[in-house]
Biotite code that builds the C-alpha atoms (Angstrom):
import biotite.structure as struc

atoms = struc.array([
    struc.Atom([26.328, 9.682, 83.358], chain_id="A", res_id=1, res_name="UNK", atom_name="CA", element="C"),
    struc.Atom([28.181, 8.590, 80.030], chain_id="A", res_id=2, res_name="UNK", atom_name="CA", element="C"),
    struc.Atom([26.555, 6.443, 77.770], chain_id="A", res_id=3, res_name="UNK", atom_name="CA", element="C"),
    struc.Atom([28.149, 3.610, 75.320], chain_id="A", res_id=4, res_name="UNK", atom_name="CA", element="C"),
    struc.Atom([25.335, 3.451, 73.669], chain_id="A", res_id=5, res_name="UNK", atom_name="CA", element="C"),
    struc.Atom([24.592, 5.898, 71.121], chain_id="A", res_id=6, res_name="UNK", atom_name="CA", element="C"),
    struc.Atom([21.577, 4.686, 68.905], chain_id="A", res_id=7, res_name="UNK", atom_name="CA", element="C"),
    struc.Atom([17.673, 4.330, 69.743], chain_id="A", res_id=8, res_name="UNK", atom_name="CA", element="C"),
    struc.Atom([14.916, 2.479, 68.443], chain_id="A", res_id=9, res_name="UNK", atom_name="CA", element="C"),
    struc.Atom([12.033, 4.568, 66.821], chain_id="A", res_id=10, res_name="UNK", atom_name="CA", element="C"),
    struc.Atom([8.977, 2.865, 66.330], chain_id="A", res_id=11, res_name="UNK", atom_name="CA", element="C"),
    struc.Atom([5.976, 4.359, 64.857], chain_id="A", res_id=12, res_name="UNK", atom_name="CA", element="C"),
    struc.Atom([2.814, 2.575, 64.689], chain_id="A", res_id=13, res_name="UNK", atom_name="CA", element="C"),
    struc.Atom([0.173, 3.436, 61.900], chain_id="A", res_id=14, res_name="UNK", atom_name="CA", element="C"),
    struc.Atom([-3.527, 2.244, 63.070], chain_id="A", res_id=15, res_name="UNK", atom_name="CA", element="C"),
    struc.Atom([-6.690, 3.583, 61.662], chain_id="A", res_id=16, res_name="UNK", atom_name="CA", element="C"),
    struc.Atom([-7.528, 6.084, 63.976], chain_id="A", res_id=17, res_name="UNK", atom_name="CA", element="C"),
    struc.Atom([-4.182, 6.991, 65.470], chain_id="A", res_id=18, res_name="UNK", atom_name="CA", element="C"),
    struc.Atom([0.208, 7.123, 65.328], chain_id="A", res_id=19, res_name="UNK", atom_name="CA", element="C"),
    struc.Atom([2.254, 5.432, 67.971], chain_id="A", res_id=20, res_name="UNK", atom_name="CA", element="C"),
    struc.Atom([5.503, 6.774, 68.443], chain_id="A", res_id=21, res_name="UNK", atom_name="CA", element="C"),
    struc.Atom([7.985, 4.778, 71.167], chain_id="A", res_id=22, res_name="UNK", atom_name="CA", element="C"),
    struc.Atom([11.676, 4.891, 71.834], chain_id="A", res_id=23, res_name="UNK", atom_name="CA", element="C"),
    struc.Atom([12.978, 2.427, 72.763], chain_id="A", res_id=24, res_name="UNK", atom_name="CA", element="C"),
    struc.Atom([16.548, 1.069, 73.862], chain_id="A", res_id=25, res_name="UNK", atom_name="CA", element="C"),
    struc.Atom([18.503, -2.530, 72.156], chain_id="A", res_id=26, res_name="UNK", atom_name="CA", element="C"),
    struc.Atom([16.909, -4.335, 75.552], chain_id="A", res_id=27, res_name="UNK", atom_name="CA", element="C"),
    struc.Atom([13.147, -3.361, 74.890], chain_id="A", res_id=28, res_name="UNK", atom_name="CA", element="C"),
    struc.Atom([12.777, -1.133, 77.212], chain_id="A", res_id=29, res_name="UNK", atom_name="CA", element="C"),
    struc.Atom([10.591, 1.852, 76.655], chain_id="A", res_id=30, res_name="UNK", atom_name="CA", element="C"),
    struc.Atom([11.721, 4.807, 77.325], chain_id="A", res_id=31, res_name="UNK", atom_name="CA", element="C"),
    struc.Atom([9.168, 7.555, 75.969], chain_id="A", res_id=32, res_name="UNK", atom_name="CA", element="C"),
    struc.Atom([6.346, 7.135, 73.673], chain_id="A", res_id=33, res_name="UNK", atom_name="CA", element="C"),
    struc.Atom([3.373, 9.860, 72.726], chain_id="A", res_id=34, res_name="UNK", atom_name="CA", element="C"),
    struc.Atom([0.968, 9.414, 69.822], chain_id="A", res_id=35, res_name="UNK", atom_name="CA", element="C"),
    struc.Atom([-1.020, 12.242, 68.049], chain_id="A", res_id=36, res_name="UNK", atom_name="CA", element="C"),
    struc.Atom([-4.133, 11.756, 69.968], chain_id="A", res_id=37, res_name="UNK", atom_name="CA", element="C"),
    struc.Atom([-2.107, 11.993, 73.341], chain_id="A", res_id=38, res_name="UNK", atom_name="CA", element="C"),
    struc.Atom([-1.808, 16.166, 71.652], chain_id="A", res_id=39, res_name="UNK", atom_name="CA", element="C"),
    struc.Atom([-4.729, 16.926, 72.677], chain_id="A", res_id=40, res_name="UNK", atom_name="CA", element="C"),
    struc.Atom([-5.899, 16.417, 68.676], chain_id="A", res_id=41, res_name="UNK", atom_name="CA", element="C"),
    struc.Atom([-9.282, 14.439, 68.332], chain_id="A", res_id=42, res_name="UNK", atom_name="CA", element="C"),
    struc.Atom([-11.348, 12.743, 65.287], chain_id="A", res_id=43, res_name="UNK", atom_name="CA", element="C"),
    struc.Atom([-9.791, 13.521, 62.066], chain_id="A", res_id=44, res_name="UNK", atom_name="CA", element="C"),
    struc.Atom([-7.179, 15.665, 63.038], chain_id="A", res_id=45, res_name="UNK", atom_name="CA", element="C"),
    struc.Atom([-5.255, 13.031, 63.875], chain_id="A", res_id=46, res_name="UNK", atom_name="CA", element="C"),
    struc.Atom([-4.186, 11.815, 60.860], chain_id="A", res_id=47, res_name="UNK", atom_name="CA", element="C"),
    struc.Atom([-3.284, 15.185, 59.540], chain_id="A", res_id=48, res_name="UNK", atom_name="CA", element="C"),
    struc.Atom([0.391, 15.666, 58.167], chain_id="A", res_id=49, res_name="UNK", atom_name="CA", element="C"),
    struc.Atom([0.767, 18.233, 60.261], chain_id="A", res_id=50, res_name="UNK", atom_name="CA", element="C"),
    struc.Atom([0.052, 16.319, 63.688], chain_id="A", res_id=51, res_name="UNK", atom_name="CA", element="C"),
    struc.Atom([2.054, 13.303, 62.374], chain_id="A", res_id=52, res_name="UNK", atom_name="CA", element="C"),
    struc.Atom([5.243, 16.077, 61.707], chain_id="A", res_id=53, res_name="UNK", atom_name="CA", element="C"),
    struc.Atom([5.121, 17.672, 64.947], chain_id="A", res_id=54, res_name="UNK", atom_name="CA", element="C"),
    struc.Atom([5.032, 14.557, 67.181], chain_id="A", res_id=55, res_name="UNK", atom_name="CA", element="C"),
    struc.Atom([7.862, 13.499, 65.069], chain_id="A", res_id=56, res_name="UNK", atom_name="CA", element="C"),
    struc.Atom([9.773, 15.996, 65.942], chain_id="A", res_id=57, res_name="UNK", atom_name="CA", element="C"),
    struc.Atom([8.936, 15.859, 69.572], chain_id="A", res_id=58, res_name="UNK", atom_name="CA", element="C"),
    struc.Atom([10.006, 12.448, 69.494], chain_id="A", res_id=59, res_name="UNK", atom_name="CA", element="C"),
    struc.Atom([13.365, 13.314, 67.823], chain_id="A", res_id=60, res_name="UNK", atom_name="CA", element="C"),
    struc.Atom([14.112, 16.351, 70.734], chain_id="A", res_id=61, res_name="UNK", atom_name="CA", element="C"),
    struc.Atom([13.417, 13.814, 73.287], chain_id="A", res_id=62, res_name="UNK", atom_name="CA", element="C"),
    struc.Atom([15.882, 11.182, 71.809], chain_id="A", res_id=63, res_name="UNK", atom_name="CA", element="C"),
    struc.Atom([18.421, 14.040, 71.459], chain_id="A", res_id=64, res_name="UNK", atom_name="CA", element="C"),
    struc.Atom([17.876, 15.477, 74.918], chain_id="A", res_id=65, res_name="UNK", atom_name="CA", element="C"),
    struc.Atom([18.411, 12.167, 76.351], chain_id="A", res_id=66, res_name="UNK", atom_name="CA", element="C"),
    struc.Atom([21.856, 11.867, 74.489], chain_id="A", res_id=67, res_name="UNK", atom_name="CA", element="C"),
    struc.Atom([21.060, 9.253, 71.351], chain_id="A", res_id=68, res_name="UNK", atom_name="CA", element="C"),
    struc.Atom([22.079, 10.496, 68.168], chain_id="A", res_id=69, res_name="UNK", atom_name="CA", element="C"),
    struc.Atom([21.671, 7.408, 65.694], chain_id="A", res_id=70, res_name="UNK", atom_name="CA", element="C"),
    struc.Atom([18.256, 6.146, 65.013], chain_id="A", res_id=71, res_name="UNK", atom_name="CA", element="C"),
    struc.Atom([17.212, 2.930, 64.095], chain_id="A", res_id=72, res_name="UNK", atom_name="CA", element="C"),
    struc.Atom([13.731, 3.293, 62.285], chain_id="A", res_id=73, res_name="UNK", atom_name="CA", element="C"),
    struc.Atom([10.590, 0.491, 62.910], chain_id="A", res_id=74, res_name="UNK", atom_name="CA", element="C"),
    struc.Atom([7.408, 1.536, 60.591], chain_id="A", res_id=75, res_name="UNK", atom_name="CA", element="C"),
    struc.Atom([4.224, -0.539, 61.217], chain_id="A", res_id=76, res_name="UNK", atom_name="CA", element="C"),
    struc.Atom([0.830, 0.019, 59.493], chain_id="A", res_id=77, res_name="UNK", atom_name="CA", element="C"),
    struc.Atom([-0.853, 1.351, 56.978], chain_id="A", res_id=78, res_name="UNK", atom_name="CA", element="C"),
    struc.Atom([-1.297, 5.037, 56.361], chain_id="A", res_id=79, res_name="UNK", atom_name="CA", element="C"),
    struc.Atom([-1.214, 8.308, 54.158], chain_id="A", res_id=80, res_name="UNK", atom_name="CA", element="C"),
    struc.Atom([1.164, 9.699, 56.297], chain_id="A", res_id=81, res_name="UNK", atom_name="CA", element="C"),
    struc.Atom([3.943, 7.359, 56.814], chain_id="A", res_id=82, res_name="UNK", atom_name="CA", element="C"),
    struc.Atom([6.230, 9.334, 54.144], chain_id="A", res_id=83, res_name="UNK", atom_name="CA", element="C"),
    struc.Atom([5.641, 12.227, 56.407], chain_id="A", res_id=84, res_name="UNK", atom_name="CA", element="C"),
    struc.Atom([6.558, 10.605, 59.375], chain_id="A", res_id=85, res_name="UNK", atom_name="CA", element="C"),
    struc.Atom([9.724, 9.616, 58.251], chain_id="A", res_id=86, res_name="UNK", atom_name="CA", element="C"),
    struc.Atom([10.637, 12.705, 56.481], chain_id="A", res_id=87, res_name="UNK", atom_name="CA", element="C"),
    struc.Atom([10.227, 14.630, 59.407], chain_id="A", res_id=88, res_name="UNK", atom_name="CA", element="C"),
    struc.Atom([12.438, 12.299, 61.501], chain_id="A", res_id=89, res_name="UNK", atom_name="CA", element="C"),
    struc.Atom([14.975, 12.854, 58.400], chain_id="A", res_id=90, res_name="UNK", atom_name="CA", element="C"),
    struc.Atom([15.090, 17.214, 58.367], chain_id="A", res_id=91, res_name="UNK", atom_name="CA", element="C"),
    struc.Atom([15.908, 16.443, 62.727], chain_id="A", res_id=92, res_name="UNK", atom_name="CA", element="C"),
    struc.Atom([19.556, 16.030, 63.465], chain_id="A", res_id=93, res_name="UNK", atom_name="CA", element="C"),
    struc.Atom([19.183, 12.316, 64.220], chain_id="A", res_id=94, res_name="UNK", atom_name="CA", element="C"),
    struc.Atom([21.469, 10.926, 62.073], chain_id="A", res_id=95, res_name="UNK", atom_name="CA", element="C"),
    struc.Atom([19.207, 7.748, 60.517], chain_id="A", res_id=96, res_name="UNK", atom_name="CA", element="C"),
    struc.Atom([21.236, 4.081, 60.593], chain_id="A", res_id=97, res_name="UNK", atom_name="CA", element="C"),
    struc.Atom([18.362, 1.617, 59.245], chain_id="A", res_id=98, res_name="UNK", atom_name="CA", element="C"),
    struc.Atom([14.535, 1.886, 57.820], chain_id="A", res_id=99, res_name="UNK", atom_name="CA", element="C"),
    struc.Atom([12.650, -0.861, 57.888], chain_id="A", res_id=100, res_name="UNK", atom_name="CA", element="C"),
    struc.Atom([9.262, -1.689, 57.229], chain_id="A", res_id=101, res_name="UNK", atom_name="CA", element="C"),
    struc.Atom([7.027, -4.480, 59.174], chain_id="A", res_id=102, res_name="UNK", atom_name="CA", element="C"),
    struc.Atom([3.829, -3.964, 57.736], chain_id="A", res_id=103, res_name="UNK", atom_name="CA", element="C"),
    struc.Atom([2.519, -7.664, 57.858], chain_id="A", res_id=104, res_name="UNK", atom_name="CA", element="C"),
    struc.Atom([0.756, -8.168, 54.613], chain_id="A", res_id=105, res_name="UNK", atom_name="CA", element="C"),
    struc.Atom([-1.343, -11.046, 53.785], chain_id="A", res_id=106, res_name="UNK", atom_name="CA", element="C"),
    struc.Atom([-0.479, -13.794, 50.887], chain_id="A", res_id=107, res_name="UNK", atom_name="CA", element="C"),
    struc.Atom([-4.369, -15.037, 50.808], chain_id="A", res_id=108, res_name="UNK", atom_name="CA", element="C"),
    struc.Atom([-4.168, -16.662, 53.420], chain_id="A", res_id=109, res_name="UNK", atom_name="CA", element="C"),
    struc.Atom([-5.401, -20.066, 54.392], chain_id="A", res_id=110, res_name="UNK", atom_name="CA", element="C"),
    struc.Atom([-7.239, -21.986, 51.887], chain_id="A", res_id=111, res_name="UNK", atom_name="CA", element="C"),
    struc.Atom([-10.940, -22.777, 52.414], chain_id="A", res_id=112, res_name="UNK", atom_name="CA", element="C"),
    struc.Atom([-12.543, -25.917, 52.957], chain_id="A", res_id=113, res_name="UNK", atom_name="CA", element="C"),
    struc.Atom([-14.273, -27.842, 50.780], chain_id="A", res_id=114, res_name="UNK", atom_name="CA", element="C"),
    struc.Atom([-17.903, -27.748, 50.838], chain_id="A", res_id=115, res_name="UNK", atom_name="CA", element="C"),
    struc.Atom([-19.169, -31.457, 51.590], chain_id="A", res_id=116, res_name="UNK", atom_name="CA", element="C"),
    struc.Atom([-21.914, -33.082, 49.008], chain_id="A", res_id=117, res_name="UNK", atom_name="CA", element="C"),
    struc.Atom([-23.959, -36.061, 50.066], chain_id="A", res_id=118, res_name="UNK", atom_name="CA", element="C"),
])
């Protein structure tokens, strides 16, 4: 089976208690995704650089062994880590296209209402 397609999505999600790694194709589909708590790692342990750097690599094998070598990189979330994450993808032979960033950040947000006087 030869594939035109060379290049993957990587998207890693930061939440507070865990990292969500998925690969995904330029159709959506999923095609493997693990997270540190799915390696066997529970309470704090999960956000430890070293958890976050060897599911990282895992991910990157898997991408490799399935015949991708380009990465396109989606980062989500807030954490301590996230430098890690991506450094980690970066020492792998993936060869790294695009980085971006979707952290949704608030401007404020809505304005409040005005408290009524009679």
């Amino acid at each position: 089976m030869k594939k035109t397609q060379k290049s993957i999505i990587i998207s890693i999600l930061f939440t507070s208690n865990n990292v969500v790694y998925s690969l995904t194709d330029f159709s959506g589909n999923v095609l493997f995704w693990t997270s540190t708590g799915s390696k066997k790692s529970r309470g704090v342990k999960k956000s430890t650089s070293m958890i976050v750097t060897s599911t990282s690599k895992i991910i990157a094998d898997y991408s490799l062994k399935l015949g991708y070598s380009y990465a396109h990189i989606k980062v989500k979330g807030f954490g301590k880590n996230k430098k890690t994450a991506i450094k980690s993808l970066k020492l792998t032979s993936l060869k790294i296209l695009t980085l971006c960033d979707q952290t949704a950040l608030p401007h404020n947000g809505c304005k409040k209402t005005r408290t009524r006087r009679i």
